[in-house]
C-alpha positions in Angstrom: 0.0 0.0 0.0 1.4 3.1 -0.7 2.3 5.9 1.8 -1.1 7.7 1.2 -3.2 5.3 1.1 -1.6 4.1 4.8 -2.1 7.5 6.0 -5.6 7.9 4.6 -6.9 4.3 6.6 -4.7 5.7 9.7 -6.6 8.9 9.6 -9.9 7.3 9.1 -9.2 5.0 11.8 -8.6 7.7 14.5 -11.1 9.4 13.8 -13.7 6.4 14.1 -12.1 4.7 17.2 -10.1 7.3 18.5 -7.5 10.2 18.2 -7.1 13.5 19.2 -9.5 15.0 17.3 -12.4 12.8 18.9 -14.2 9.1 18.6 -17.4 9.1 16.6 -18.3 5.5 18.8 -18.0 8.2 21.9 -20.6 10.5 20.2 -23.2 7.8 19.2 -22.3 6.3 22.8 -23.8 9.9 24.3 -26.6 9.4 22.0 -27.6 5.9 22.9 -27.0 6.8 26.9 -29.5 9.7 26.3 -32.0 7.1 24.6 -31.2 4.1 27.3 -29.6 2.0 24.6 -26.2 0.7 24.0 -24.3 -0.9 21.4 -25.8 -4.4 21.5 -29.3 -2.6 20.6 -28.3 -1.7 17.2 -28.1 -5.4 16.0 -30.2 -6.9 13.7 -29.6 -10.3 13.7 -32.4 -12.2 10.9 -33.5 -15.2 11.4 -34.1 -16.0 8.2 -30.8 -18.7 6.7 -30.4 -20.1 3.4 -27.8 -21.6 1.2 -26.4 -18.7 -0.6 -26.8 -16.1 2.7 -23.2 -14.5 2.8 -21.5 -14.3 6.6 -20.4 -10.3 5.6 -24.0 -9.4 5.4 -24.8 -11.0 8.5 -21.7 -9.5 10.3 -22.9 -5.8 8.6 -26.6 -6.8 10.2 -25.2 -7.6 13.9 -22.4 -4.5 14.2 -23.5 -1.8 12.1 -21.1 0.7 13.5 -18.3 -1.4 12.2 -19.6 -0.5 8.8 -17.1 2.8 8.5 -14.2 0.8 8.8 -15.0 -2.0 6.5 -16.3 0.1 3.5 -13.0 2.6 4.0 -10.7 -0.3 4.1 -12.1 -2.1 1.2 -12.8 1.4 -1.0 -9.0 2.6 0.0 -7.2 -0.9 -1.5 -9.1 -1.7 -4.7 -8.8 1.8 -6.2 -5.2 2.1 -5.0 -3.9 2.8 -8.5 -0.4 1.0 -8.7 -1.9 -2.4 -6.6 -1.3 -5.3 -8.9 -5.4 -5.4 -10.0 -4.9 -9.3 -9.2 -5.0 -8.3 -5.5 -8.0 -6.2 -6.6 -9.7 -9.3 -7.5 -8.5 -11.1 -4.6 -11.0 -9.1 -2.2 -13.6 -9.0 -4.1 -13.7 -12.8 -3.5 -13.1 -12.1 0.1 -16.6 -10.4 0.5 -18.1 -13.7 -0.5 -16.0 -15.2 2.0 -13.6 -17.2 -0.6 -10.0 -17.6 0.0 -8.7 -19.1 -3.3 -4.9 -20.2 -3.4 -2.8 -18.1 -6.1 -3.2 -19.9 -9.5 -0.1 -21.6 -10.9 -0.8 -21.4 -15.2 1.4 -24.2 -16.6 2.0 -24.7 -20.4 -0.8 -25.7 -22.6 -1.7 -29.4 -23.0 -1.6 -28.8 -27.1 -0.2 -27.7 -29.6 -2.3 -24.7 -30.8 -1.9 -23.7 -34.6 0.6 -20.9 -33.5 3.5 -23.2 -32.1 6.5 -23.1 -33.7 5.7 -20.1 -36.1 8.4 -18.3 -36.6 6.6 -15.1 -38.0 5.0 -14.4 -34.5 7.4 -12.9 -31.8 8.2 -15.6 -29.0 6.8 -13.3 -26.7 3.1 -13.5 -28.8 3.6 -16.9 -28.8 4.4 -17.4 -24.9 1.6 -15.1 -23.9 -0.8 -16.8 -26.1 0.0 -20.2 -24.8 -0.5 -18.5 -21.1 -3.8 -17.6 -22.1 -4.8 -20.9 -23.3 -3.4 -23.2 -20.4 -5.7 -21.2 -17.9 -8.6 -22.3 -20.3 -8.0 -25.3 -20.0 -7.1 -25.1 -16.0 -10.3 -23.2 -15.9 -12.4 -25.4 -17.9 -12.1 -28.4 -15.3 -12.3 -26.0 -12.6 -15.5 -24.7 -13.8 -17.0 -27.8 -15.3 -16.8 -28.9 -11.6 -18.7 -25.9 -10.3 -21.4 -27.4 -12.4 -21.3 -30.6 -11.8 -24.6 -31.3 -9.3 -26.4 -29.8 -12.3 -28.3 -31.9 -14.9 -28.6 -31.2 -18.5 -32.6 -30.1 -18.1 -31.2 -27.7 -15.0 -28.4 -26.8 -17.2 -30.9 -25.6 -20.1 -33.0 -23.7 -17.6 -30.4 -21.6 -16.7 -29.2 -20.8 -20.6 -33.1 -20.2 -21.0 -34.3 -18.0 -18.0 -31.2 -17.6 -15.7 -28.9 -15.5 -18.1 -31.7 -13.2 -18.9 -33.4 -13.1 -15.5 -32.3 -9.7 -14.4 -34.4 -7.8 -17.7 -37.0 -10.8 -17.7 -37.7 -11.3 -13.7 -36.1 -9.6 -11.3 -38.0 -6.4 -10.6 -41.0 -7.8 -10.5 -40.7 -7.5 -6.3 -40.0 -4.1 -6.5 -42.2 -3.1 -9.8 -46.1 -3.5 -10.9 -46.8 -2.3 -14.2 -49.7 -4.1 -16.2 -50.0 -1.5 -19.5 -52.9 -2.9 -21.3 -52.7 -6.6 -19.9 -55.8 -7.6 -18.2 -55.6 -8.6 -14.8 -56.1 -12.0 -14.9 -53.4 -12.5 -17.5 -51.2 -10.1 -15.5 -51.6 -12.5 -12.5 -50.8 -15.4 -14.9 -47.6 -13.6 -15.6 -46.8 -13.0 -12.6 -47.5 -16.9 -11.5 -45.3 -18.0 -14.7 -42.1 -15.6 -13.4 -42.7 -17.2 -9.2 -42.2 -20.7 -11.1 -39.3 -19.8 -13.0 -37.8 -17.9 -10.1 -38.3 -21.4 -7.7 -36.5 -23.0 -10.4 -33.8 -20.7 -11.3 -32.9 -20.7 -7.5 -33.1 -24.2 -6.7 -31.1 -24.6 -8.9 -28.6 -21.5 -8.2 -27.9 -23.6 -4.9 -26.6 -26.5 -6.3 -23.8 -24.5 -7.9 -19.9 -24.1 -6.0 -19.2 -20.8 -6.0 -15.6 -21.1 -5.1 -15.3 -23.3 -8.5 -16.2 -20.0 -10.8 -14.0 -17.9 -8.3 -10.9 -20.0 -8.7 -11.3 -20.5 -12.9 -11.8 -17.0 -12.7 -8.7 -16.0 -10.6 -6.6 -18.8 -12.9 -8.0 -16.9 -16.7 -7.7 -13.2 -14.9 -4.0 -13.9 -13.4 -2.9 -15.6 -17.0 -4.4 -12.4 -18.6 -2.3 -10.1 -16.4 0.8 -11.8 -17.4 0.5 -12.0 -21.3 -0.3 -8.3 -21.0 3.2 -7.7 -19.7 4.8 -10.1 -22.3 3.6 -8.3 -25.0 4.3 -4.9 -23.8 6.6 -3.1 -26.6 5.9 -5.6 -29.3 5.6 -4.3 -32.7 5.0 -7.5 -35.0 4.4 -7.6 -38.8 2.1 -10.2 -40.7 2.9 -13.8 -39.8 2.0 -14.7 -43.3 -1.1 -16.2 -42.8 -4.7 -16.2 -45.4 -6.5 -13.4 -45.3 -8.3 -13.4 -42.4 -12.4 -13.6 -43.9 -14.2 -10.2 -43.8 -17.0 -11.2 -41.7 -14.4 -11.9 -39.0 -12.3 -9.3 -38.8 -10.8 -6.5 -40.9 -7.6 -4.1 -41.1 -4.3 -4.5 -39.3 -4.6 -8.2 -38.6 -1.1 -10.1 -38.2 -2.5 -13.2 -37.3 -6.0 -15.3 -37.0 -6.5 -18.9 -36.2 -9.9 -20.8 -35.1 -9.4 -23.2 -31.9 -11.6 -25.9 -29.9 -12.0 -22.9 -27.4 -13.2 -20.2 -30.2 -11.6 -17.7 -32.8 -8.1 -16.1 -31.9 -6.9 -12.7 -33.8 -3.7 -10.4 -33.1 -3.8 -7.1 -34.2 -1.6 -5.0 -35.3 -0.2 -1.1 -34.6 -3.1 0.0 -37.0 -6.6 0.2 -37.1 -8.6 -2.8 -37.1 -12.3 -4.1 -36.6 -13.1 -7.0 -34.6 -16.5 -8.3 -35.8 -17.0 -11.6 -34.4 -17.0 -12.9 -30.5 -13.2 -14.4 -30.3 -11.4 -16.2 -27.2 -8.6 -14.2 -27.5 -7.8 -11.2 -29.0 -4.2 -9.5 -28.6 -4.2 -6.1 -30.4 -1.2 -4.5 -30.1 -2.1 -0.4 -31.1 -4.6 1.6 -33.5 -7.9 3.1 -33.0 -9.7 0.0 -33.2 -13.3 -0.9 -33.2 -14.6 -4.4 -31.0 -18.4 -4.8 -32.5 -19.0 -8.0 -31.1 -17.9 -9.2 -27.9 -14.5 -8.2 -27.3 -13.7 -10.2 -24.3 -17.1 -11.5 -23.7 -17.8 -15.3 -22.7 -21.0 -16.9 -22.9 -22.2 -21.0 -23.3 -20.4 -20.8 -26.9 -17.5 -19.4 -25.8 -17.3 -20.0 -22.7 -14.1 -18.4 -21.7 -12.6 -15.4 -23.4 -9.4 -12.4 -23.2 -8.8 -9.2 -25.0 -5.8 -7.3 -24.6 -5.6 -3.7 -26.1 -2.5 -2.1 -25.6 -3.3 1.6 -26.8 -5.6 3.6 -28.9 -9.0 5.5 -28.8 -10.9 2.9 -29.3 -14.7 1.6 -29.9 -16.6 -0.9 -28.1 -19.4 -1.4 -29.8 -22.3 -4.5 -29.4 -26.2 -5.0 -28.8 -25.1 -8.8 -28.4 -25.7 -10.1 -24.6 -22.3 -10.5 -22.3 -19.8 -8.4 -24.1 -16.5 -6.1 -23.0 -15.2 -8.0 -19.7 -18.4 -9.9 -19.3 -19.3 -13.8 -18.3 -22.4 -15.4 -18.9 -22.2 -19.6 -18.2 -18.5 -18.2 -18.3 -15.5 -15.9 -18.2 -14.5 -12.4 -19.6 -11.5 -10.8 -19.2 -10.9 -7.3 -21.3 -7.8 -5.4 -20.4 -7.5 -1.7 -21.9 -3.9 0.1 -21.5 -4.5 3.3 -22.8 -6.7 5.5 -24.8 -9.9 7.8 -24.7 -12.4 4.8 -25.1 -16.2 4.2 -25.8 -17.9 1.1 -24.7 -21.8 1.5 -26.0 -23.5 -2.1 -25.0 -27.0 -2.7 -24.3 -28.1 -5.5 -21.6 -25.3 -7.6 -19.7 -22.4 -6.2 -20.6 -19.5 -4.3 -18.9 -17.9 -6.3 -16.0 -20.8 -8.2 -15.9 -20.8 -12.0 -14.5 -24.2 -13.7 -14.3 -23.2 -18.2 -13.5 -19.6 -16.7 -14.1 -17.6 -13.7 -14.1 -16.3 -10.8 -15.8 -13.9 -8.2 -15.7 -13.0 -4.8 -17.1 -9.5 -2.6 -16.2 -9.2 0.4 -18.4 -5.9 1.9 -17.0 -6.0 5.3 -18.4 -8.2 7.6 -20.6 -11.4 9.8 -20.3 -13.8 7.1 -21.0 -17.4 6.6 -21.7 -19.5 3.6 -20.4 -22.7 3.8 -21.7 -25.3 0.4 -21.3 -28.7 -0.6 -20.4 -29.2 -3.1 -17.7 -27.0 -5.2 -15.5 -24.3 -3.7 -16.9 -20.5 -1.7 -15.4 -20.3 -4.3 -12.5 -22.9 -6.5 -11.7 -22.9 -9.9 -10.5 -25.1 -12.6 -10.1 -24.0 -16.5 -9.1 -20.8 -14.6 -9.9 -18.7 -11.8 -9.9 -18.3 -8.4 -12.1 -15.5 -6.4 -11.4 -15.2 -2.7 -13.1 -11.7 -1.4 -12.3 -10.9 1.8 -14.5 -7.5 3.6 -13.0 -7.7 7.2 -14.4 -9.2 9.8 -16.8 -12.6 11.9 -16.4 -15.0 9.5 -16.8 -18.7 8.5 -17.6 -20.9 5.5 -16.3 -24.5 5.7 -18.1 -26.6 2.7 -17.3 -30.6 2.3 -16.5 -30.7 -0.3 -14.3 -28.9 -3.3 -12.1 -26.0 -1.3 -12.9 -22.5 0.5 -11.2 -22.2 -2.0 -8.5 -24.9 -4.3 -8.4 -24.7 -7.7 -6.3 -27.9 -10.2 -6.9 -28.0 -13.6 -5.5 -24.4 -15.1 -4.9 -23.0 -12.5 -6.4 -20.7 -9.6 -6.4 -20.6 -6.3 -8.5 -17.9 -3.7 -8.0 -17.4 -0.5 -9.9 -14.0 1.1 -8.7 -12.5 4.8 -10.3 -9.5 5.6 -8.9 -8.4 8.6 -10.1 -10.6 11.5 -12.5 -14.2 13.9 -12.0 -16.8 11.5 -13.1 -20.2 11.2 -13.8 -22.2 8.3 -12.6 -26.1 8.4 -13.8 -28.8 5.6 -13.8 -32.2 6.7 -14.6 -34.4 5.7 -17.1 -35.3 2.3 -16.8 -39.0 0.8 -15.8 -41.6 3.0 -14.3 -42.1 2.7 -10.4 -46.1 2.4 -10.8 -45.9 0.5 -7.3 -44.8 4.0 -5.7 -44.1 6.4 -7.3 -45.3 7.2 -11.1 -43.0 9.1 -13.1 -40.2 7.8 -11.3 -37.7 4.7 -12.2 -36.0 1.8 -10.3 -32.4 2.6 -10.5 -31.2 -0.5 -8.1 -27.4 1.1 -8.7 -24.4 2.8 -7.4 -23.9 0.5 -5.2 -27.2 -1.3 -4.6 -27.4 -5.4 -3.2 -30.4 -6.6 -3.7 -32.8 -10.4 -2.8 -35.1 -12.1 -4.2 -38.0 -11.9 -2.0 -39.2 -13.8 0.0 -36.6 -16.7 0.3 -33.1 -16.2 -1.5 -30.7 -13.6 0.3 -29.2 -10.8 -1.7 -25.3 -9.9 -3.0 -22.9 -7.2 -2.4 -22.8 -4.1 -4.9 -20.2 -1.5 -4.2 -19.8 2.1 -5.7 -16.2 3.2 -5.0 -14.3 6.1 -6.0 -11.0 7.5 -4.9 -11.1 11.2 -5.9 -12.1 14.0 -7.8 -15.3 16.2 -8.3 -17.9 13.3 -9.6 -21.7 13.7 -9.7 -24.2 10.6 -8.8 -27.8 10.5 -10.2 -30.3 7.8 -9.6 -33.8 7.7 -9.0 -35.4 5.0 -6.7 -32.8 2.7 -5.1 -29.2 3.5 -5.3 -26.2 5.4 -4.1 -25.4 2.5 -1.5 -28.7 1.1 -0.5 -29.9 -2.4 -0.4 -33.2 -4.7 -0.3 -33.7 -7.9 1.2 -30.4 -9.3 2.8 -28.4 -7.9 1.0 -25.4 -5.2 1.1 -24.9 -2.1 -0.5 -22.2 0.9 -0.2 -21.2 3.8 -1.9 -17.7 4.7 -1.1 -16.3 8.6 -2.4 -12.7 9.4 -1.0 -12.3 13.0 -1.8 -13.6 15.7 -3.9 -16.3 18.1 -3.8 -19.0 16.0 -5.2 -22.9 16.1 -6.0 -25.5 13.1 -5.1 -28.9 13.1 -6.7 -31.8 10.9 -6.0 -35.2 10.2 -5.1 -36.1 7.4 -3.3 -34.4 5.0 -0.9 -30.8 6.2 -1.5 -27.7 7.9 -0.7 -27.0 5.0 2.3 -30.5 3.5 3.1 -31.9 0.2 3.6 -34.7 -1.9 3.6 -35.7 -5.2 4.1 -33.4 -7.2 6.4 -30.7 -5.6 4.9 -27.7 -3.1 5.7 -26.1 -0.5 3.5 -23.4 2.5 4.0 -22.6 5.4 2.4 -19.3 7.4 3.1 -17.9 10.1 1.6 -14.5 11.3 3.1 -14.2 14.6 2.1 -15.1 17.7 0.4 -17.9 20.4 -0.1 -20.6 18.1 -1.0 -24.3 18.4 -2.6 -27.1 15.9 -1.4 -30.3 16.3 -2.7 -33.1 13.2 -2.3 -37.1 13.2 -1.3 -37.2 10.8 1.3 -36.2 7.7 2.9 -32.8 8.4 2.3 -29.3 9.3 4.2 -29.0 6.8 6.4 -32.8 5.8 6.6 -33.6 2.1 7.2 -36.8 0.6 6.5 -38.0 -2.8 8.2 -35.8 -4.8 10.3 -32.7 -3.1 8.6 -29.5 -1.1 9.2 -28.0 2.1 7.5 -25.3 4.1 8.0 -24.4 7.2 6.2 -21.4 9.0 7.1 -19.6 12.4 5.8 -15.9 13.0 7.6 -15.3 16.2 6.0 -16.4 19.5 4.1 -18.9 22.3 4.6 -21.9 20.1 3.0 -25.8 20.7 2.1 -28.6 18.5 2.1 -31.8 18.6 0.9 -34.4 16.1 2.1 -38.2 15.8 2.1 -39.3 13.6 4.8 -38.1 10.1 6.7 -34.0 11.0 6.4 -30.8 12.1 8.1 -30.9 9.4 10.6 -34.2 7.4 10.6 -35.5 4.0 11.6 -38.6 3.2 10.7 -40.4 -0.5 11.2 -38.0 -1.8 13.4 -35.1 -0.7 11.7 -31.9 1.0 12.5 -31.1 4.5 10.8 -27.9 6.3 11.8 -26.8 9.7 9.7 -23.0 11.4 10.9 -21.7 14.3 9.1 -18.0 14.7 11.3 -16.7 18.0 10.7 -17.8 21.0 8.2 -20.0 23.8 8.1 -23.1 22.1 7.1 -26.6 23.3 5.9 -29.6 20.8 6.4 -33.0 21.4 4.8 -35.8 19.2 5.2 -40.0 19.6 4.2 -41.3 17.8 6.9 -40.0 17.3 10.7 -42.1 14.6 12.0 -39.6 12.1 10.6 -36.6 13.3 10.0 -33.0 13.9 11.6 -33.3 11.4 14.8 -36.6 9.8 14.5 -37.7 6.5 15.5 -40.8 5.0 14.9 -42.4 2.5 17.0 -44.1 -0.9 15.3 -44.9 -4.2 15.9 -44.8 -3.5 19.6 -41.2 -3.1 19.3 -38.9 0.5 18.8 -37.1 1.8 15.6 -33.8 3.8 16.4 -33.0 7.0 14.2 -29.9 8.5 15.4 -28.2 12.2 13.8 -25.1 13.7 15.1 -22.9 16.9 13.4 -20.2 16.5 15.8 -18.2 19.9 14.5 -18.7 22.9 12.7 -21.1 26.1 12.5 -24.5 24.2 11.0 -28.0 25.5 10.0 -31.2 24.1 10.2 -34.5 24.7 8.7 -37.6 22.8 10.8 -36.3 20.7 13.2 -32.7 20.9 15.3 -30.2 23.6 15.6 -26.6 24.1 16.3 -25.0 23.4 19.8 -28.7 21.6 20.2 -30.3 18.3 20.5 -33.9 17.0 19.9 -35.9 14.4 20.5 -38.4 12.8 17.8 -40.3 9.5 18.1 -40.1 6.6 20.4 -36.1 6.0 19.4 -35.1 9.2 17.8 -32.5 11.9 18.9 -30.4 14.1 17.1 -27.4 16.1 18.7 -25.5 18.9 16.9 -22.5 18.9 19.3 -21.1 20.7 21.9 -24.6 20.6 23.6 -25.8 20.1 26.7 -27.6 16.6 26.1 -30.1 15.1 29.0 -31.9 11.9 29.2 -35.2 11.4 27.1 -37.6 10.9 29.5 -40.7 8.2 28.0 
């Protein structure tokens, strides 16, 4: 870890358990003494088990306020800039709870059509042969992961589970009938419960740990060709004319293989028009209009290397550009101002696999439809993108999404981006006119019985703007975790519904951002608001901040649920429509208490309705908010 970085989780670490300039467990100790709670009080252990139930979600549920120090830990390491992106890939698997041993990629079992050609570079020819012995590593690794699965199961899943998210998925959070009738609305309805039993049932038969280590084994291999071919600069190898439906320009050399089509490309331009296993491009402004890097049951595993240009990545076709469905994706991009416009799974996607992106430098734009720039479900998807001012466009399940068994990560390390997810289906169920976002940073369940995934939002620095609608901006639904984590900058959040650190459900969520002048604007149930059974935790260290809230926010717990809002230090502004529930409010239901906890611990603040600076206040059963110094007493009930 560099020195920063250290310094950074040092700071962070005082600051949370300790240091000179205060403890924020000392400040929400005064505010549970003044509400006769302690620690203990804030757990929310479910009852509720299953086979794909991950032990960080549970561990999130019991000790919330342990949430800071995860999330910062986590956010500061995988966008650390010069850590081997291996490492990178390495936790991700941790939050699953998978410790897979470093892969050791021997030589190829045969001879592929390259061996021995003289007209490629050894150094082609070595990395190529890398990237082909972790296929076939991988291929018995994953074959194994599948192995409790029949050939009917097998079909389901290539027939409902790949397409699930678009087809299925929001059909807990999102009732829209159009012009159907009722009764064949319910019959729809009916039809997606069956296939959901099925899909699940049959999720649970699959090892995990099997994708995670074929994917460690193809991702590690992928690393190392990269650096074998660094400063290549290879001429023709001689070969026929590679056929114009496959590929066209600066092509060196092109072979087909038992695994799929191979193709090395040249310092020119070239345009890649079929879905290859491996592509190894070695310069130009080139155009991908397939599936660059994109695995699915036909190709089930697949690589592309571009080593510089301003390149386009361009494909309607399912499980494109660092994507893995029923398989694995790997696209590595060195260099270049790059567009990658894909519709539905797609960008670091993994859905029964895995997939991975790392652009290392460029102002790039990511622009896709659903379950898209990290996303994972049964799997992993893994967006790493190391510099360069940067946009993420997506609709939904999108910028960190984790579904069932799965885990989606969108990291930025260094750049002022633009993260916006809008657009997709209309919220009839609450809110017309409105859309489910279910991003930046969202885990979400399938309700009633299968637990949720992990979807992170992380960003290092720089001034970046976030805009969702309904769900997002680390937020979760139905045991499942979410987090949004911004390191620095003076940055802008817009949303409108359940976001910005709020969760509901049986589930937990955090938002942090660590510093910086920063923007908040939502309607409600939102900044640390949890809803049913939950946990959230939004926390600001830094930065004279405003926010803009409706009504149930800042600190609320509502249905049993655990709510707690901390903006550190900063001159801050809150606004807020309503004050029966907002800034410290717990509700009472189910003859049990909510807990909505709001501290500023430093700083001149401002306050329109309720609280005020050097004040506290007092709302519902379990509600108190303090703007420290002030001179707190004990809520009498």
């Amino acid at each position: 870890m560099k020195k920063t970085a250290l310094l950074s989780v040092i700071l962070v670490a005082s600051i949370i358990f300790g240091g000179e300039s205060g403890d924020i467990h000392s400040f929400i100790d005064d505010a549970l003494v003044s509400v006769k709670m302690r620690e203990s009080d804030l757990s929310q252990i479910s009852l509720i088990s299953g086979p794909l139930r991950l032990a960080l979600v549970d561990s999130c549920m019991d000790r919330p306020l342990d949430m800071p120090a995860m999330l910062d830990s986590f956010g500061t390491k995988i966008t650390d800039p010069g850590a081997d992106p291996y490492k990178s890939l390495d936790k991700a698997f941790s939050l699953m709870g998978f410790k897979i041993d470093p892969p050791v990629v021997k030589s190829p079992q045969k001879d592929y059509p390259w061996k021995g050609n003289k007209d490629i570079p050894v150094r082609l020819r070595e990395a190529m042969d890398l990237i082909f012995a972790a296929f076939e590593q991988s291929s018995v690794e994953f074959n194994t992961a599948f192995s409790e699965v029949d050939s009917f199961q097998m079909d389901t899943i290539k027939t409902f589970g790949l397409s699930y998210i678009t087809r299925d998925a929001a059909l807990d959070l999102h009732s829209e009938r159009g012009g159907t009738s009722l009764e064949d609305f319910d019959k729809l309805q009916l039809e997606a419960e069956k296939r959901s039993d099925r899909i699940f049932n049959i999720t649970a038969k699959i090892d995990r740990t099997r994708i995670a280590s074929a994917t460690a084994k193809v991702f590690k291999a992928a690393l190392s060709a990269r650096e074998k071919v660094e400063g290549i600069t290879a001429k023709s190898a001689g070969t026929s004319d590679v056929p114009d439906s496959i590929a066209g320009g600066d092509i060196i050399y092109w072979c087909e293989t038992d695994f799929g089509l191979v193709a090395i490309g040249g310092l020119g331009r070239t345009t890649y028009k079929k879905r290859f296993a491996l592509i190894i491009d070695l310069g130009g402004d080139d155009s991908y209009l397939e599936a660059a890097g994109g695995a699915n049951p036909h190709t089930k595993f697949s690589v592309c290397i571009d080593m510089a240009g301003d390149d386009l990545y361009s494909s309607r076709s399912h499980y494109a550009f660092g994507s893995g469905g029923l398989g694995i994706g790997i696209l590595l991009d060195e260099a270049g101002n790059d567009l990658y416009k894909t519709g539905h799974y797609s960008i670091a996607s993994g859905c029964f696999g895995s997939g991975i992106l790392l652009d290392k430098a460029g102002d790039d734009k990511y622009i896709g439809e659903s379950f898209t720039q990290g996303a994972g479900f049964v799997g992993f998807g893994l967006l790493l993108d190391r510099a360069g001012n940067d946009l993420f466009r997506a609709r939904s399940f999108a910028q960190g999404f984790g579904f069932v068994g799965g885990v989606g990560i969108l990291a930025d390390s260094y750049g002022n981006d633009s993260y916006i997810a809008q657009g997709s289906q209309n919220d009839t169920l609450r809110y017309a006119g409105h859309h489910l976002s279910l991003a930046q940073g969202f885990g979400y369940g399938n309700r009633p019985d299968w637990s949720g995934g992990i979807g992170f939002l992380l960003d290092r620095s720089g001034n970046d703007v976030y805009i969702a609608d309904i769900f997002g901006q680390g937020s979760s639904y139905w045991l499942a975790l979410g987090g949004l984590w911004d390191g620095a900058g003076n940055d802008s959040y817009t949303g409108y519904q359940y976001c910005q650190g709020t969760s509901t459900h049986l589930s937990a969520a955090m938002m942090m951002d660590k510093s910086g002048d920063d923007s908040y604007i939502s309607k409600g149930v939102s900044q640390g608001a949890a809803h049913d059974m939950a946990v959230a935790y939004f926390l600001d260290l830094d930065g004279d901040d405003n926010y803009i809230v409706h009504d149930l926010s800042r600190g609320a717990g509502n249905a049993n649920a655990v709510g707690i809002f901390i903006d550190y230090s900063g001159d801050d502004g809150y606004v807020a429509k309503s004050e029966l529930n907002v800034q410290g409010f717990g509700d009472w239901r189910r003859d049990f208490g909510s807990i909505g906890i709001m501290l500023d611990c430093q700083g001149l603040d401002s306050y329109s309705r309720i609280g005020g600076d050097s004040s506290w206040w007092s709302s519902g059963k379990y509600g108190i908010g303090i703007d420290f110094p002030a001179d707190i007493k004990e809520i009498k009930h």
